[in-house]
N, C-alpha and C positions, 0 to 999 in steps of 0.2 A: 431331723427338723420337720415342721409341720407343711402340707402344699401349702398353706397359707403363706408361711414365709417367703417360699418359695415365687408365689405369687406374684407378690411383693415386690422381689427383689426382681422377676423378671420386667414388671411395669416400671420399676428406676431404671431399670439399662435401657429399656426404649427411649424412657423421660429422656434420659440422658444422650442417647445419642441423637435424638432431636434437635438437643440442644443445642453439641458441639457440630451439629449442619451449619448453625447461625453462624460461628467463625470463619473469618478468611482461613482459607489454608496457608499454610509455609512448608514448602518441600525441604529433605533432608539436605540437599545441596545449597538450599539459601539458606541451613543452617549452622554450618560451618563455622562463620563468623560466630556466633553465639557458645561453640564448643565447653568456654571454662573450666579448662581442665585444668587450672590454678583458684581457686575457687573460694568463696567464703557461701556459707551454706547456713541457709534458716530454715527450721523445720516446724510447722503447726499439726495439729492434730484435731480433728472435727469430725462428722456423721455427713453420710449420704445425704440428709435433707438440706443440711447447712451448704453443702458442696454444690446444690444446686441451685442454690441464691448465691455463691459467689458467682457460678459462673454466666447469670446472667447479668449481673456487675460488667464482666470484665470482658462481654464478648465484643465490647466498641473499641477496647484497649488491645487487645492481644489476637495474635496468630493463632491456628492447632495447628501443630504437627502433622502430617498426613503422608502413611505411606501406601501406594496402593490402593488408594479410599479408605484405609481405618485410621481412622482418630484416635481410636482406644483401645491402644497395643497389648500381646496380653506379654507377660516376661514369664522367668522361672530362675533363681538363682539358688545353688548350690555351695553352701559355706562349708572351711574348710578349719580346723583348728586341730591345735592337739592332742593329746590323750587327758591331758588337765586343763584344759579348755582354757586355754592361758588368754587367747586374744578375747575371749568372753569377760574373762576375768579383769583384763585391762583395764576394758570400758569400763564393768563395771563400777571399779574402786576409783574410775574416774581420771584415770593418769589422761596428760593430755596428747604424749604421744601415744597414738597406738597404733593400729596396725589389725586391717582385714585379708583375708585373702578367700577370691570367691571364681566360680564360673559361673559366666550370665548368659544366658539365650534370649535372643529377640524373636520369639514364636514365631511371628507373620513371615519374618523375612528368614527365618533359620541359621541366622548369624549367631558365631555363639565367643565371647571373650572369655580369657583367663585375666586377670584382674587382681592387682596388688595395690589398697588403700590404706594409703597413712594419713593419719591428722596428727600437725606440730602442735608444740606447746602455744604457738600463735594462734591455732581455731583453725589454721587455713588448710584447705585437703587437697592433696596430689596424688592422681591415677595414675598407674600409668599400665598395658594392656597389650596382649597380642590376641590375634587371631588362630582360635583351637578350631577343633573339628567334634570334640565332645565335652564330657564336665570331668574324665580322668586326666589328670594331672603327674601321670606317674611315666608320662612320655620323654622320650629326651630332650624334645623341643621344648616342651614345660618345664623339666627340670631346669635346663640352661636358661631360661628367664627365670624362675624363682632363685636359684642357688643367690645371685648378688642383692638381691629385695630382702630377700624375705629374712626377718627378726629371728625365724625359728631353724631347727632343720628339715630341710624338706623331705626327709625320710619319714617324719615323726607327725606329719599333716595328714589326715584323714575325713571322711563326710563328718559334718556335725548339723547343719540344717540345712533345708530347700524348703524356698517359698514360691506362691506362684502370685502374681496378682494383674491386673490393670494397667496401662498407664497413659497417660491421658500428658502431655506436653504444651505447654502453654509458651509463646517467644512476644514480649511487649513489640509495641510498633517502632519504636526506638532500637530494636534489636541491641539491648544492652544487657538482659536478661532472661533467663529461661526458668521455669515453672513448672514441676512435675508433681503428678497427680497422681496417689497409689489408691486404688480400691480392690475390693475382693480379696485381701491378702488371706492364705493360708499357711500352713505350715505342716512340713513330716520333721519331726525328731531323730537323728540314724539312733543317738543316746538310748533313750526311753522306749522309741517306736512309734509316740501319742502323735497323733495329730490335732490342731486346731485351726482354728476359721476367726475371722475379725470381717467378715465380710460387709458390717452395717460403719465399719470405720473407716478413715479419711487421712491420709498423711502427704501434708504439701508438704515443697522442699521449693525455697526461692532459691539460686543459684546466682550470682554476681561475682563480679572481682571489683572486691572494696566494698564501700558502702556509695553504689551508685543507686539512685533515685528509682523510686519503682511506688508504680501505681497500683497495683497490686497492693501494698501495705493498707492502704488505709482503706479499702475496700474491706482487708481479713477484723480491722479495729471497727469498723463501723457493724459488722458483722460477731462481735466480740469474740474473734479466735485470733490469740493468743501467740506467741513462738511458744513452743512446747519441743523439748528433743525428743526424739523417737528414733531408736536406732532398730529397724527388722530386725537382724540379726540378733540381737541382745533380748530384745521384746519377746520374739520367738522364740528361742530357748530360757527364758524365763517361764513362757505361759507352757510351755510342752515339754519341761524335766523340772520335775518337784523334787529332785536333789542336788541343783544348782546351788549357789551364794545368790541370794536377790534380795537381800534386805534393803539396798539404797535404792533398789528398782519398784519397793510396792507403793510410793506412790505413784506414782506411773501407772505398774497393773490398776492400783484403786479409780484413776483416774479415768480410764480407761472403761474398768467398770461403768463406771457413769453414764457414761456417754451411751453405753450401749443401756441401760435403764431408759436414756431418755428416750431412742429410738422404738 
């Protein structure tokens, strides 16, 4: 990529963390209450510039996250599927149960989860999560938490993606909702090997239980960004193995497309 872009991109992360100064903080411990880890989950999909007209919208309504002074966490999570990439395959054909399984690390803090997500034929999503020490999985502690989860056999699970990104957490003053921000996502393929970048895209996730009231919506409609699903994992390995199934996924990529033209 060009220093230009480069450039660029480092003048938005200042813009940006100027920004999220202007929000009250909210510590991890006053976040507890807000956890949702029974959840219904809306996901938009927007550009770095738009992201920063929301969030000077929303910086009278809502808390940042804050641990240690950073606002803007970075992650890395490493997905896990089979040799036929079956939990890929799920999503994509759309079935409504399905079923992830990933290691997540919280860079700053060096926490790192083993992590089994299902979504029911209701929309609704339940975690549920221990505490590892790395992103192998082939532990006995690991084993004995996947063996009763997990849809597949846990022999038969191996890397399939790692991404790394951003994440920025937004909690309204109501504390009935939480708000997550992904930017800078990239991606390694174990499949292919390819790597890619999406770094000029934006992917919110509102978080609720139910359809409780959130000011946040009509800030994203006044703003004309949309619910759009976006799953990393799926997105990822679509944009980084050209010998995947993605036919119900290219509008999505196309869409995607776009946005980074407008940028």
């Amino acid at each position: 990529m060009s220093d230009t872009f480069f450039s660029i991109f480092a003048v938005q992360s200042l813009d940006m963390n100027a920004l999220l100064n202007t929000f009250a903080p909210i510590t991890l411990a006053e976040m507890k209450s807000v956890r949702l880890m029974n959840r219904v989950d809306t996901k938009f999909v927007t550009t770095l510039p738009r992201l920063m007209q929301l969030l000077e919208m929303a910086k009278g309504e809502y808390f940042v996250q804050e641990i240690d002074g950073e606002r803007n966490s970075a992650y890395t999570t490493l997905y896990y599927d089979t040799p036929r990439l079956d939990m890929y395959i799920m999503h994509h054909n759309g079935c409504l149960g399905r079923q992830k399984v990933r290691v997540r690390q919280y860079v700053d803090s060096n926490l790192t989860f083993l992590e089994v997500k299902n979504k029911n034929n209701h929309r609704r999503t339940r975690k549920k999560r221990i505490t590892v020490t790395g992103f192998d999985i082939t532990g006995e502690q690991q084993r004995e938490f996947l063996k009763p989860l997990c849809w597949w056999d846990v022999d038969t699970l191996q890397p399939a993606l790692r991404n790394w990104f951003n994440r920025i957490t937004l909690v309204n003053k109501a504390k009935t909702e939480r708000v997550t921000i992904d930017t800078g996502l990239r991606f390694h393929n174990f499949v292919s090997g390819i790597d890619k970048s999406l770094d000029q895209v934006v992917i919110i996730e509102l978080k609720r239980d139910g359809n409780q009231p959130s000011p946040l919506l009509a800030m994203l409609r006044d703003l004309h960004i949309h619910p759009y699903g976006f799953s990393k994992y799926c997105m990822g390995t679509a944009l980084s193995n050209p010998s995947v199934k993605k036919n119900r996924l290219k509008p999505k990529l196309h869409y995607v497309e776009r946005l980074l033209r407008e940028v």
